[in-house]
TIGUKOL-891869 format. One record per residue (C-alpha): x, y, z negated. Coordinates in pm, whole numbers, plus 50000, padded with zeros to 5 digits. Layout:
N
+-------+-------+-------+
|  east | north |    up |
+-------+-------+-------+
|     X |     Y |     Z |
...
+-------+-------+-------+
This chain:
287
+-------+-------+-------+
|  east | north |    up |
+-------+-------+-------+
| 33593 | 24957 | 64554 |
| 33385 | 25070 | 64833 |
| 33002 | 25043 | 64835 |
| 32861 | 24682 | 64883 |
| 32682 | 24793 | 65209 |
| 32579 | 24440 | 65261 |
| 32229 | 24308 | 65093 |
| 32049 | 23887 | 65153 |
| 31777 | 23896 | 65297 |
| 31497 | 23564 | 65267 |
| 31549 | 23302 | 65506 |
| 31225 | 23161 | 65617 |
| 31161 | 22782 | 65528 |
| 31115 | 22667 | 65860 |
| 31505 | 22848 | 65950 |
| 31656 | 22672 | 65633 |
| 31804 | 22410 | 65733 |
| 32038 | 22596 | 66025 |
| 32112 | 22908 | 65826 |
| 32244 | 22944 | 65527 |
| 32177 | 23325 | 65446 |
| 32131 | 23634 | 65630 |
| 32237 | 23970 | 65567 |
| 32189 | 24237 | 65615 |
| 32423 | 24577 | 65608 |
| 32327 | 24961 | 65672 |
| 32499 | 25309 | 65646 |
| 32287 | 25609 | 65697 |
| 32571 | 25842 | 65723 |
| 32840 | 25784 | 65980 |
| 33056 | 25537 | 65821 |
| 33342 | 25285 | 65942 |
| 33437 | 24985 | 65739 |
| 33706 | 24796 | 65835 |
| 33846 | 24438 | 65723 |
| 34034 | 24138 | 65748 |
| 33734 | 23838 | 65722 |
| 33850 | 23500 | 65574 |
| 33718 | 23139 | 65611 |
| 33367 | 23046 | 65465 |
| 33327 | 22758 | 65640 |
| 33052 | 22897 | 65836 |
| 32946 | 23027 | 66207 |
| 32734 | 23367 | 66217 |
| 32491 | 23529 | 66431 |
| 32480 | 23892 | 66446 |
| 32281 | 24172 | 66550 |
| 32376 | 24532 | 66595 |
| 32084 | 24717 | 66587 |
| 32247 | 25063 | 66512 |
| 32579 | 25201 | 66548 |
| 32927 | 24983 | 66695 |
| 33086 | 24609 | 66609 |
| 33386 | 24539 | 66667 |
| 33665 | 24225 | 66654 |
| 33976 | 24114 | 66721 |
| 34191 | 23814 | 66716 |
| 34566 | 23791 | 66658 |
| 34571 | 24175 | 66811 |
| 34319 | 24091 | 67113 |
| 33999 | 24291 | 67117 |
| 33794 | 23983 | 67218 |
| 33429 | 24198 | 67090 |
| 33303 | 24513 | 67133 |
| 32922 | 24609 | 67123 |
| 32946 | 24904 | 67360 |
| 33081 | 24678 | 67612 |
| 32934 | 24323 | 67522 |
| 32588 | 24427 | 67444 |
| 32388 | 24421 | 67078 |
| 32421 | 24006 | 66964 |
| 32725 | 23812 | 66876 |
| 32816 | 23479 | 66759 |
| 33122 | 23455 | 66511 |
| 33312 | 23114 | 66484 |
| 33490 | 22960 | 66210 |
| 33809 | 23084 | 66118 |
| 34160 | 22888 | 66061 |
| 34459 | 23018 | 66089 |
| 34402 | 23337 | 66343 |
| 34436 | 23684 | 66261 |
| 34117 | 23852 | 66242 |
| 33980 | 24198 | 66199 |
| 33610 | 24344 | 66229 |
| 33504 | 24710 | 66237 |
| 33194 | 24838 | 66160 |
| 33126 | 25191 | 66286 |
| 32834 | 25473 | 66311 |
| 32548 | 25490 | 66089 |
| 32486 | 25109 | 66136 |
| 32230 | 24866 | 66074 |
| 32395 | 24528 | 66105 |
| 32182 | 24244 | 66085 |
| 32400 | 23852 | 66067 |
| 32251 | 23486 | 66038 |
| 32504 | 23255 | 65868 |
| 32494 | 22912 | 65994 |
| 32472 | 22605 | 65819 |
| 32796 | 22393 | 65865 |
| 32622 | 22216 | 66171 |
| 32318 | 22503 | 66189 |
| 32514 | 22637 | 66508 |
| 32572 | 22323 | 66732 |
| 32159 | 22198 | 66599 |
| 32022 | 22520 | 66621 |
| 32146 | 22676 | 66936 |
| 32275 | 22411 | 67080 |
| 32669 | 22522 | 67066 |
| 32942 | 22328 | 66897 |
| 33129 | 22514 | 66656 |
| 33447 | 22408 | 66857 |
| 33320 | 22633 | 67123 |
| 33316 | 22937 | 66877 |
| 33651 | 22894 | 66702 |
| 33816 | 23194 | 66581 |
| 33648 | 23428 | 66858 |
| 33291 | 23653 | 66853 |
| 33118 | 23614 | 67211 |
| 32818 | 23794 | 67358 |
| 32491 | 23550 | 67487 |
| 32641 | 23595 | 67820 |
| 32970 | 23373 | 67731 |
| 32679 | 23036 | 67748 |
| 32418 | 22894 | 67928 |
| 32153 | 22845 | 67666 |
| 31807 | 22959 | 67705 |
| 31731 | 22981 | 67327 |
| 32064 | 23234 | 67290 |
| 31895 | 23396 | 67609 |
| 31528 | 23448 | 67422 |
| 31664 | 23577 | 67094 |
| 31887 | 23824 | 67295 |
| 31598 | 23944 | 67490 |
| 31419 | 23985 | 67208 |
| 31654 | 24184 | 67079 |
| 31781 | 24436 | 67322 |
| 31493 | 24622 | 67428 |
| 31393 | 24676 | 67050 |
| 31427 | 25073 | 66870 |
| 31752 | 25124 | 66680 |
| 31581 | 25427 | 66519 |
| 31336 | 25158 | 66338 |
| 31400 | 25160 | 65925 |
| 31619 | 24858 | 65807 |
| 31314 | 24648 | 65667 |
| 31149 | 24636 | 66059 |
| 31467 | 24537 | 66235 |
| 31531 | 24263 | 65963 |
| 31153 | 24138 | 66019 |
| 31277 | 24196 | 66429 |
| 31584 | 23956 | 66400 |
| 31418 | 23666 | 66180 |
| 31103 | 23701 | 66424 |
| 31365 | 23653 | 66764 |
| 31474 | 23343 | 66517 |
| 31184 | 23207 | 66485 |
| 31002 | 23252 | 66802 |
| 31287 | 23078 | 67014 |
| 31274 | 22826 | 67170 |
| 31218 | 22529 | 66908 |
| 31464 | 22251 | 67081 |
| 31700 | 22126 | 66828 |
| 31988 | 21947 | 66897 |
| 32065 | 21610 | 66774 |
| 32392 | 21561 | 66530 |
| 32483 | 21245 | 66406 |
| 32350 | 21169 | 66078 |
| 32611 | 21030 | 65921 |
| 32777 | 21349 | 66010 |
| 32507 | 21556 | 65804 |
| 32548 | 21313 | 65497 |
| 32895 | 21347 | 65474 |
| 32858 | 21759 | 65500 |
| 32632 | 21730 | 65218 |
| 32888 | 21469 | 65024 |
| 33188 | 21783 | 65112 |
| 32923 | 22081 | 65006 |
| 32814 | 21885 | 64681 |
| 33168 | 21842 | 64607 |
| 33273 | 22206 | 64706 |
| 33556 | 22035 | 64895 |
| 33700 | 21879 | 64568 |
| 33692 | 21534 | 64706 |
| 33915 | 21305 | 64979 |
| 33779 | 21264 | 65388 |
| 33834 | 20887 | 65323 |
| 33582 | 20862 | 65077 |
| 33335 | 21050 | 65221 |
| 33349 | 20865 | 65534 |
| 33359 | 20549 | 65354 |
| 33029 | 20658 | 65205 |
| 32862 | 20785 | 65510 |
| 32926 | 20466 | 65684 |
| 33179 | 20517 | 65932 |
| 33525 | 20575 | 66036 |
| 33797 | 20872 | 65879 |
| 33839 | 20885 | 66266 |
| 33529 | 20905 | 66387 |
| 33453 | 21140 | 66106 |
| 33718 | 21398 | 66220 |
| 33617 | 21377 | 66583 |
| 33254 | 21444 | 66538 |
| 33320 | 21679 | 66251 |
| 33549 | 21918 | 66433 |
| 33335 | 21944 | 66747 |
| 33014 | 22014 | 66588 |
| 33149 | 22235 | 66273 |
| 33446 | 22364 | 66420 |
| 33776 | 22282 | 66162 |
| 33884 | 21984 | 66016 |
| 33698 | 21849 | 65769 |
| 34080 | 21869 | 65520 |
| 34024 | 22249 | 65642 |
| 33613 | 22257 | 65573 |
| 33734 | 22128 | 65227 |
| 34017 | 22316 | 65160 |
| 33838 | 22625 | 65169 |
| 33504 | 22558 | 65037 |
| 33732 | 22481 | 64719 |
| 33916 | 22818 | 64782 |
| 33574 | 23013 | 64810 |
| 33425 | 22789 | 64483 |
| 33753 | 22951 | 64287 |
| 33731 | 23259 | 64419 |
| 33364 | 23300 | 64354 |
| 33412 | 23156 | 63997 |
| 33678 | 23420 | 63973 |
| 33440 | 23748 | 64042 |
| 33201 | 23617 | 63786 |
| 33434 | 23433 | 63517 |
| 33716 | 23734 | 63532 |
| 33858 | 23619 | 63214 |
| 33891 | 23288 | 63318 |
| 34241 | 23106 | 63271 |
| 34361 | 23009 | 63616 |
| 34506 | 22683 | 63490 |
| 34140 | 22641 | 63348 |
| 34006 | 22689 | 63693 |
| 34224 | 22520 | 63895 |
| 34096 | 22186 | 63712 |
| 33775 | 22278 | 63781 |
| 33829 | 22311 | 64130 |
| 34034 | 22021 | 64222 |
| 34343 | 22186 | 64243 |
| 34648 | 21981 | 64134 |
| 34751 | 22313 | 63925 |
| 34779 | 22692 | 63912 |
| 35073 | 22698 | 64218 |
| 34853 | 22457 | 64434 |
| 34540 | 22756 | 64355 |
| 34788 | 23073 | 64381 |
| 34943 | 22915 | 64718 |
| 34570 | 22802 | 64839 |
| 34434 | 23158 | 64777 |
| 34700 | 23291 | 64982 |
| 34704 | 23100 | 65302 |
| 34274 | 23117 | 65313 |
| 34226 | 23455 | 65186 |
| 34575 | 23634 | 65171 |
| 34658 | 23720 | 64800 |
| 34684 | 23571 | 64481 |
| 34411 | 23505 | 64240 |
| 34448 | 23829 | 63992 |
| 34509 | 24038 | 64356 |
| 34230 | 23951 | 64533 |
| 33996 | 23987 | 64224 |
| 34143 | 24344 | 64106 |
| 34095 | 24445 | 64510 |
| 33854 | 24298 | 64627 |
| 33645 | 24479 | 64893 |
| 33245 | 24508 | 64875 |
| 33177 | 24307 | 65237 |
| 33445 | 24061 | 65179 |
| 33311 | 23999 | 64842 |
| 32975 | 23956 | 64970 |
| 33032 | 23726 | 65267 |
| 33302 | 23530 | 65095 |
| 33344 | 23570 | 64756 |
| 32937 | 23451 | 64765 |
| 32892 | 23162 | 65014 |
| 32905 | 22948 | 64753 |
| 32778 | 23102 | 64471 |
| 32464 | 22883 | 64503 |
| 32649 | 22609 | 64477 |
| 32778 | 22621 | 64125 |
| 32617 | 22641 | 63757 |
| 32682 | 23014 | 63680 |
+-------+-------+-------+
């Protein structure tokens, strides 16, 4: 396996309830890393302080830092193919969203992110504007721990309009996250107070997927994060656990979020994709 390049960083209090986590990743030496990300479920913010980021999508370069400038935003991911490259002695610096932190915090649905990384200049939204300016003009040649304190200050010092999401929207995210996905949309909207319809609507403009796909792979990330730290575990064990109807429904879930089996993606697992995958919801369960 190659080096976990990739560290968490604090989040602030005040930035809590918008992001998740942020991490941060940094090769002295030139390095590249390559890889295929999968669904967490979550939007990102990034920040390339040192070196080149790159992505594509189903073949199309849609990002490139030498050409789009230092700050991205990353959308959710469904079904697209998707490949980021990290390149030069880096210092990569990425916010990860709550499941409505994007659309309150910045002001952007998650719809408008979907399976595509845009530069601050693809909106029209002054607190995306601040945090890139406070950005661009700052030293790459600073150590890691003064461009982390750089990025979370650019966060913080933004402008501090929030937008407005529903709240039954942000109960039934927390009903979904509580759950890790193991549970049915008509229920949850049932218990939030309103319509499966009106659910879905509001739910895939603000977050981005639909909320069957928000569940389907929080459950996928819950196995696969029970996986890296219960190797021994018996899949059929597991897939109980998880909500899975049995070990096919897990095998066959594993492959269509993250691209290989259970036992595969465990015995070859790669450092980043562990780390921004195989860990967004490691918090969530009693390990």
């Amino acid at each position: 396996m190659k080096p976990d390049l990739f560290t968490e960083v604090d989040v602030p209090d005040s930035l809590r309830p918008y992001i998740r986590r942020i991490l941060a990743g940094c090769a002295d030496e030139p390095t590249t890393v390559e890889l295929s990300p999968a669904a967490t479920g979550y939007c990102y913010l990034g920040w390339i302080a040192r070196g080149k980021w790159s992505g594509t999508v189903n073949g199309e370069l849609v990002f490139d830092s030498d050409k789009h400038g230092c700050l991205h935003l990353s959308g959710q991911i469904e079904n697209a193919d998707i490949w980021a490259s990290l390149s030069g002695a880096f210092v990569h610096i990425v916010a990860e969203f709550s499941a409505l932190g994007q659309h309150q915090f910045l002001g952007i649905p998650g719809i408008d992110t979907l399976e595509t990384a845009l530069p601050p200049s693809a909106f029209n939204n002054p607190k995306l504007r601040s945090i890139h300016r406070a950005l661009q003009n700052v030293s790459g040649s600073a150590d890691r721990a003064e461009l982390i304190d750089h990025f979370i200050n650019s966060l913080l010092h933004a402008p501090p309009t929030i937008t407005a999401t529903p709240t039954y929207l942000a109960h039934a995210i927390d009903l979904i996250e509580s759950q890790n996905g193991f549970c049915r949309i008509s229920s949850i909207a049932n218990e939030a107070g309103v319509s499966e319809r009106q659910l879905r609507r509001e739910f895939i403009k603000s977050v981005g997927l639909k909320p069957k796909v928000f569940c389907n792979v929080l459950q996928v990330n819950t196995a696969y994060s029970s996986l890296l730290n219960m190797p021994d575990a018996e899949l059929s064990a597991l897939s109980a656990t998880c909500g899975f109807s049995d070990q096919a429904h897990l095998t066959h879930a594993f492959q269509k979020f993250l691209g290989e089996s259970p036992m595969a993606i465990t015995d070859s697992a790669e450092a980043t994709f562990t780390r921004f995958v195989g860990h967004c919801r490691r918090e969530n369960l009693d390990l």
